[in-house]
Each structure stands twice: as structure tokens, then as C-alpha cells.
N, C-alpha and C positions, 0 to 999 in steps of 0.2 A: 499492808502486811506482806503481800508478797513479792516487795522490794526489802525490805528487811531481810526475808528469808534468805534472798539471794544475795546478797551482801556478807549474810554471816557466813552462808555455805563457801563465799570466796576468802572469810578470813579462815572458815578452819584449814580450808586447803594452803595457804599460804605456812600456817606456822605448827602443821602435821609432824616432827620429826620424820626424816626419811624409815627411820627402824622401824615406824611400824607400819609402812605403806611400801615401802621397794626393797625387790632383792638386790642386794649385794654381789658384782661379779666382775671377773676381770677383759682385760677388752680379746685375749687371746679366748675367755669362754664365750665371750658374745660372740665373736667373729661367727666361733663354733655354732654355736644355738643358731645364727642367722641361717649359715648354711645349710644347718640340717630343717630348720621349720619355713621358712621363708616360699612364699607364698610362686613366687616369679621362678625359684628354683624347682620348686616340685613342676613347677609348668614344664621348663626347660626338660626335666627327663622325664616326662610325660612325653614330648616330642620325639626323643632320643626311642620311645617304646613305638611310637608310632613309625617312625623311620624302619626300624628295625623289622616292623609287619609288613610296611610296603616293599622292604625291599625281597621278600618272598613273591612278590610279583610279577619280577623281573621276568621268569620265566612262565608266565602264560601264553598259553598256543591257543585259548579260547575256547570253545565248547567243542563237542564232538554232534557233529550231524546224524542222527539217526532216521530213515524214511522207509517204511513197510509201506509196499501197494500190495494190493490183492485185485485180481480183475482178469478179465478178458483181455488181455494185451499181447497175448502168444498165439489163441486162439477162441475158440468157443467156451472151451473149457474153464474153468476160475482158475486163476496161479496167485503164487506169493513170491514178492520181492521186497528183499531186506536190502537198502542199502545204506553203506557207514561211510563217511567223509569227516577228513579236518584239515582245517587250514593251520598251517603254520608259517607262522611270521620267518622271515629269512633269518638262519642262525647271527648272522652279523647283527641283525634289528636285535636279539636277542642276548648277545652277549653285551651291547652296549648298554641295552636296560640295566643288565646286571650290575654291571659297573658305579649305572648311574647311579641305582639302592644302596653300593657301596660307603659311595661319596655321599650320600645324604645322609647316612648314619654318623660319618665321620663327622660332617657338619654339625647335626644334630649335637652331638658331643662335646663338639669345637662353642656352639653356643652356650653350652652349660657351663663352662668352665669361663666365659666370658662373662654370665650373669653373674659367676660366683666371684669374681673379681670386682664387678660392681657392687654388689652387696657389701661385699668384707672392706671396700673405699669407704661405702656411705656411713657403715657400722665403726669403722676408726674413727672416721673422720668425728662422728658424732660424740664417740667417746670420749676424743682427745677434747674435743669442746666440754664435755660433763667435767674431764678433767679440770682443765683453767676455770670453770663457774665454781667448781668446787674449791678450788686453791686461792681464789681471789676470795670465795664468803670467808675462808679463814682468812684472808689479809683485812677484810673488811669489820668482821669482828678484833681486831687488834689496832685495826685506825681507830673506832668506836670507841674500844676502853682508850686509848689516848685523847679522844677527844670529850669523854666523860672526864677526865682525869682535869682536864685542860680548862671543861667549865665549872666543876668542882672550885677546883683553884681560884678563876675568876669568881667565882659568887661568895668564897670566902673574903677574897682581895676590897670586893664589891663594898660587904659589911664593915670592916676594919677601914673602909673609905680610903683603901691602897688604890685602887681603881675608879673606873666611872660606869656606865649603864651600858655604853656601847662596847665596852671589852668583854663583859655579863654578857649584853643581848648574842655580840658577834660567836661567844664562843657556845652559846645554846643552842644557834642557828647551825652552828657548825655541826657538833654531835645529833641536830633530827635530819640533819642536810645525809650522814653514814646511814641513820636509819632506816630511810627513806631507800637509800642505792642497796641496804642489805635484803629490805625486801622484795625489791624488784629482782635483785640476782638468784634466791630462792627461788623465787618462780620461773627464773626462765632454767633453773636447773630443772623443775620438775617438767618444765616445757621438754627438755633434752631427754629425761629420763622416759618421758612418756614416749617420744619419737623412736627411744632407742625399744621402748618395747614394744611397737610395732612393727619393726626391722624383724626382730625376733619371734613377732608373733607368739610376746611372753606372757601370761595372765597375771602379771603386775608390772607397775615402771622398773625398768632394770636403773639400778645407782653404784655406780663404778667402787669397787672395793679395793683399789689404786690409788695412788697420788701421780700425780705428776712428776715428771723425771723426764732430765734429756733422753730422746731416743739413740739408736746406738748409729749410726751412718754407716750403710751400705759398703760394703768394698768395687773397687773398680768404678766408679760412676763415671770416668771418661773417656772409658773404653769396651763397658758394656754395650750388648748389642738387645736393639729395641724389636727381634724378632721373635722374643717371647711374649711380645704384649698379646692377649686374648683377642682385643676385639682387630687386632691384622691379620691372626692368623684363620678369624672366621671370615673376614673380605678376601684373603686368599682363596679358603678353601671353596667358596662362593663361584668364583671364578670355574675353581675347577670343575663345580656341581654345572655350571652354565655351559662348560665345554663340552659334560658329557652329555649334557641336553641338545646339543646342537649333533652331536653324534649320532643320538637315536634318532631324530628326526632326518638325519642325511642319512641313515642307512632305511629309514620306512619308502624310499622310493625303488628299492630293492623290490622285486618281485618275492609273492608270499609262494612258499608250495601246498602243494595239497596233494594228500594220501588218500585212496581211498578203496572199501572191501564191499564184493556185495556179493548177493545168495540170492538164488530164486529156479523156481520150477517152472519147466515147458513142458507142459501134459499135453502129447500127441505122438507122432510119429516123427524121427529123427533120420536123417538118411546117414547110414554110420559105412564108410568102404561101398559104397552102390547098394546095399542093403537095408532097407525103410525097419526100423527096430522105434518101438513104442515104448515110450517113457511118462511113468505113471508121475502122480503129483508130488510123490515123495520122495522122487529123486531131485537135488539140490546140485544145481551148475551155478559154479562162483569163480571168483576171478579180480584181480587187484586194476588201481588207477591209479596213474601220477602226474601231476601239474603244474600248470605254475599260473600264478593270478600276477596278472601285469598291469600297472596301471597307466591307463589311457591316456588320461589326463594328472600331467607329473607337476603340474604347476600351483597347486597348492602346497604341495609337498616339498616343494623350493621354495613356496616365500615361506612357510615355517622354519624351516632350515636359515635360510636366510634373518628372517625374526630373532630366530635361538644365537645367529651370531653375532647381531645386533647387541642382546641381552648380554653374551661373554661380554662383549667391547666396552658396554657398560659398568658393569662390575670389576672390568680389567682399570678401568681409568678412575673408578671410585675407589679400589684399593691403593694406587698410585698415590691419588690426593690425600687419602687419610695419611700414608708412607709419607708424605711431605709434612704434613700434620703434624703428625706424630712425633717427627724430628724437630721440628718446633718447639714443640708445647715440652718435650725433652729439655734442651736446649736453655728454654724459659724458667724449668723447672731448678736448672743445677744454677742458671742466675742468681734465682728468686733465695734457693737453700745458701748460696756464696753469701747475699746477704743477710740474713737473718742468722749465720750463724757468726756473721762480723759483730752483727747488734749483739748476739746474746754474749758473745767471747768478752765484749766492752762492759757488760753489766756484773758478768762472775769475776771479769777480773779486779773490778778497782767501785763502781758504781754504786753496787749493795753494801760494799764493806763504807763505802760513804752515808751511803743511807743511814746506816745502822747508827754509824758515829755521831752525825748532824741528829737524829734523835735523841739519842743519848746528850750529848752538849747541852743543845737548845733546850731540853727538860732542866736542866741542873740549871742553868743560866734563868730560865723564867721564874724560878721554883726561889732562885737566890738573887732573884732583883736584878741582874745585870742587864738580861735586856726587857724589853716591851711586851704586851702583847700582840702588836702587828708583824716583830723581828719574828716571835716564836711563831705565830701562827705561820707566816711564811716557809722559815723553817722546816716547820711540819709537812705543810703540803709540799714543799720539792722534796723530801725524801721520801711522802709516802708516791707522790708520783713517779719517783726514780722505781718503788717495790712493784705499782701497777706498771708500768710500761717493760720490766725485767721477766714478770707471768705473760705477759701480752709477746715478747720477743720472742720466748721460751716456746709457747704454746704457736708461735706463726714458723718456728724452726721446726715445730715435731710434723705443724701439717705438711711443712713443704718437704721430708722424709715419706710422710702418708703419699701423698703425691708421689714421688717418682717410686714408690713401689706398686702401686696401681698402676701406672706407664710401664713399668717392667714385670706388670700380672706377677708378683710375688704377694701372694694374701696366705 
């Protein structure tokens, strides 16, 4: 029994109408909805809020030292001494913190806009996919009724004994061979719809309210410059958060100062000009300190320093490499678009309009005895092949547009 159930539960899902299970939306709203719900972006400025806390840190000088004694330390007598000290980091150590809070905010930011570029790729990309699954089930309902049509014909031809069993069997097979392909592309629509509604973190499949349509081609592609791409301009700014880190740490071998105030009572006799005057407990003699905390040992404080420039050099020659990348995968991209927009310019111009013809003919000709049914079948499939591989050209020309605006972080 509860192999049946599962069975059935996978036909209702297969042949569900999308009307009553997904929202309808287009890829400019997804894009939208991704950005604003999406899971990795709230992280991103969540980070951006964190940066932004830390860098009020920049300026801490650390606690303030407070120490009251009371005691015999003057004389017989009990006294009280208040003293205050604080250390403070060298202004240099402290303005380079600052700095450094700066750049890590900047960063923080520089990430977000690099996530949001990923996302609004993945969410195209996905779409433009919903799109072709979608445009191909309507080409694949219209192969279907031509291949109904097809065995129709044959199984009248069959009875009237115009034909024989194998042009019957072949053209049955043919029409559950569409059936068989429309339901598998059903599901992988709803496979896309569902993916696209966890992008969006939407409470039902999103299902493109679009058709498919050439995209429009960018201006300038071979003279644009790839220094708007997000994820360069966060390996740059990386660099610069790593420069300022090696800053603080070259400026912490700086000597720290320290200030410092204190208050306290000598109950006794004073000798004030040659003359001994008594000074009860509640008289308060105070008086300031200044310093400086030098470090002994500066050799820690240089291999950090040293560490931290390590780290820049690091990140200096991983931005390089992506910058070589980058120019590459560019490069590749306006290849990859040159040809796919060669296949699709050969399908709109002469290809389809054949298509269409060779259907049309080869229907009138099988329909009026001129040719067979192995001419028409053939027939058929090179022009419905000519309509599959035109959605297939179409749909690899819009990714390769998807593509190089993602490389030029245009979402």
C-alpha cells in the first residue's frame, strides 16, 4: 500500500497545473524578492552592522586604573591615598585602528554587493532556464498533436489497408516517445521552480510570468572595463584592510603613555620655610604623572608586523590572479556570446522559416499519398529538431548575456 501511495503522490505532482501551486513572476521581480529575502544577503549586512560596532573601537585607551590605600605609610598615623592612572596606546597605534574600522566597513559593504551579484546570477540564470523548459513544453505539446495527427492518419491508412502494422506500430511509438519527453520536462520545470523558490525564500514555487525573448546586448563589450566586477573590487579592498593591519601592528611597538592623578593625606608635622606646621588628615596633597611604557622586548611585535605583511602579499597576489581571471573568463565569455549569437542569427534568419515549410509540405504530401511514411516521419523530426535546437541556441545566447553581466556586476 504504501508504495502505491507514493507513486500516486508523484503523479499528482507531475500533472498539478502550475495555477494552482506557483506564483507567477517576472525575472526582474525575482531578481528583486531574492535580494531583499535571501538568506546569505541578510548575513552580508548583518556583517556590515558588525563592522560598523567594531569600528567604534578603534579608539579605546582601556580602563582607567583606580587604587585607594589607607594606612600607616607616612607615619603612625592612618592616611588615605587615591591614585588614578591610564594607559594610552600611542596616538599613531590609535589613529591607524581607526582607519583600519574604516576599511572594514567599506569591506563589509564591498561584500554585500558581491553577494548580491551572486544571487541575482544564480536567480537569472535559473530563470532563463524556467524560461526554455517552459517554451520547449509548448513546442513539445505541438510535436504531440502533430504526432497524434500522424498516428491518427496511420491507423486509418492501417484499416483501409493503405498501409501495414509497422507504419501503425512506428507512428504510436512516436506520439508516447513526445509523451513520455513532456512529462519529464514538467517536472524538471517544477524542479527549477522550486530551486527558484528557495533563492527567494518564497512560500511557494515561483513560475516565470515571461516567455522567452532575445535578450537585449549590452553596449561597449569591447571596451568595457572589468573594474566594476564585485567580487575584484572586494580582493582589492582586502588588500587594503590587510595594509591597515600591518600598520597597527608596526605602530603597537611604539611606546604606550600613561597619565596619571593622585590625592592623599600626610597627618603629621610638615616643615613648611624652617617652620614644622601640622597637617591634620584632611588636608589633601595631590599631584599629576607622566610616562611612557616601552617595550623590552620588541620582537614579538615584529614578527606580527612582519605576519601582517606576509598576509597584505597574500591577498596582494590573490587579487592579481583573480585580475588575470577575470580577464579570461571575460574574454571567453564575449567568444562563447560571438557564437551563439552566430547559431541563433542562422535559425531567425532562414532555419525556422524552413522548418515551418517542411511541416507544412510533408503534412499535405503524406495526407495526399505522395510520399511514405518513413519520407514524412523524417521530415518531421528534421524540422522539429531544426525548432528544438533554435530554443536551445536562443536560451544558450541569453545565458551567455546572463554571464557577462555578472562579470561586469550589472544585476
Amino acid at each position: 500500500m504504501k508504495f502505491h501511495i507514493q507513486h500516486l503522490k508523484f503523479i499528482i505532482f507531475i500533472f498539478t497545473p502550475f495555477s494552482l501551486w506557483a506564483q507567477l513572476i517576472s525575472q526582474e521581480e525575482a531578481v528583486q524578492i531574492a535580494l531583499k529575502n535571501n538568506q546569505l544577503i541578510k548575513s552580508a549586512e548583518f556583517s556590515i552592522d558588525y563592522y560598523k560596532e567594531l569600528k567604534k573601537t578603534g579608539t579605546d585607551i582601556g580602563k582607567l586604573s583606580a587604587v585607594w590605600m589607607r594606612g600607616q605609610y607616612n607615619s603612625l598615623q592612618q592616611d588615605n591615598n587615591l591614585n588614578l592612572s591610564q594607559t594610552i596606546p600611542f596616538p599613531t597605534t590609535l589613529a591607524n585602528q581607526v582607519r583600519l574600522g574604516k576599511e572594514q566597513v567599506i569591506g563589509g559593504q564591498k561584500n554585500l554587493v558581491n553577494i548580491q551579484n551572486e544571487i541575482a546570477f544564480q536567480v537569472k540564470t535559473i530563470y532563463e532556464q524556467l524560461l526554455y523548459q517552459d517554451a520547449l513544453q509548448s513546442l513539445l505539446l505541438s510535436q504531440d498533436s502533430l504526432y497524434q495527427d500522424f498516428a491518427r492518419a496511420s491507423s486509418v491508412r492501417y484499416k483501409t489497408g493503405e498501409s501495414n502494422l509497422l507504419e501503425k506500430t512506428t507512428a504510436e511509438t512516436q506520439s508516447f516517445e513526445i509523451k513520455n519527453t513532456l512529462i519529464v520536462n514538467e517536472a524538471d520545470i517544477k524542479i527549477s521552480a522550486t530551486h527558484l523558490q528557495a533563492l527567494l525564500k518564497a512560500e511557494m514555487p515561483i513560475y516565470n510570468s515571461e516567455k522567452i525573448a532575445k535578450r537585449a546586448l549590452p553596449q561597449n563589450l569591447d571596451t568595457v572595463s572589468l573594474n566594476s566586477n564585485p567580487q575584484l573590487n572586494l580582493l582589492q579592498q582586502q588588500v587594503i584592510i590587510n595594509a591597515r593591519i600591518k600598520s597597527v601592528e608596526k605602530s603597537k611597538v611604539l611606546p604606550d603613555l600613561t597619565v596619571g592623578y593622585f590625592a592623599q593625606s600626610l597627618t603629621g608635622f610638615q616643615n613648611i620655610d624652617g617652620v614644622d606646621t601640622y597637617f591634620p588628615g584632611s588636608k589633601v596633597f595631590q599631584g599629576f604623572e607622566l610616562g611612557l611604557n616601552i617595550p623590552l622586548w620588541i620582537g614579538p611585535h615584529l614578527a606580527r608586523a612582519r605576519a601582517a605583511s606576509f598576509q597584505e602579499e597574500v591577498s596582494r597576489k590573490n587579487t592579481e590572479y583573480f585580475q588575470t581571471t577575470l580577464q579570461g573568463n571575460y574574454s571567453q565569455a564575449l567568444r562563447e556570446l560571438e557564437k551563439n549569437l552566430a547559431s541563433l542569427t542562422y535559425y531567425e534568419s532562414s532555419a525556422l522559416k524552413n522548418a515551418d515549410l517542411l511541416i507544412t509540405q510533408s503534412r499535405k504530401a503524406y495526407r495526399g499519398g505522395e510520399i511514405g511514411y518513413i519520407e514524412y516521419l523524417q521530415s518531421l523530426k528534421t524540422a522539429l529538431s531544426i525548432k528544438n535546437n533554435y530554443l536551445l541556441s536562443l536560451t544558450q545566447y541569453n545565458q551567455s548575456i546572463i554571464k557577462i553581466e555578472f562579470l561586469l556586476g550589472k544585476f
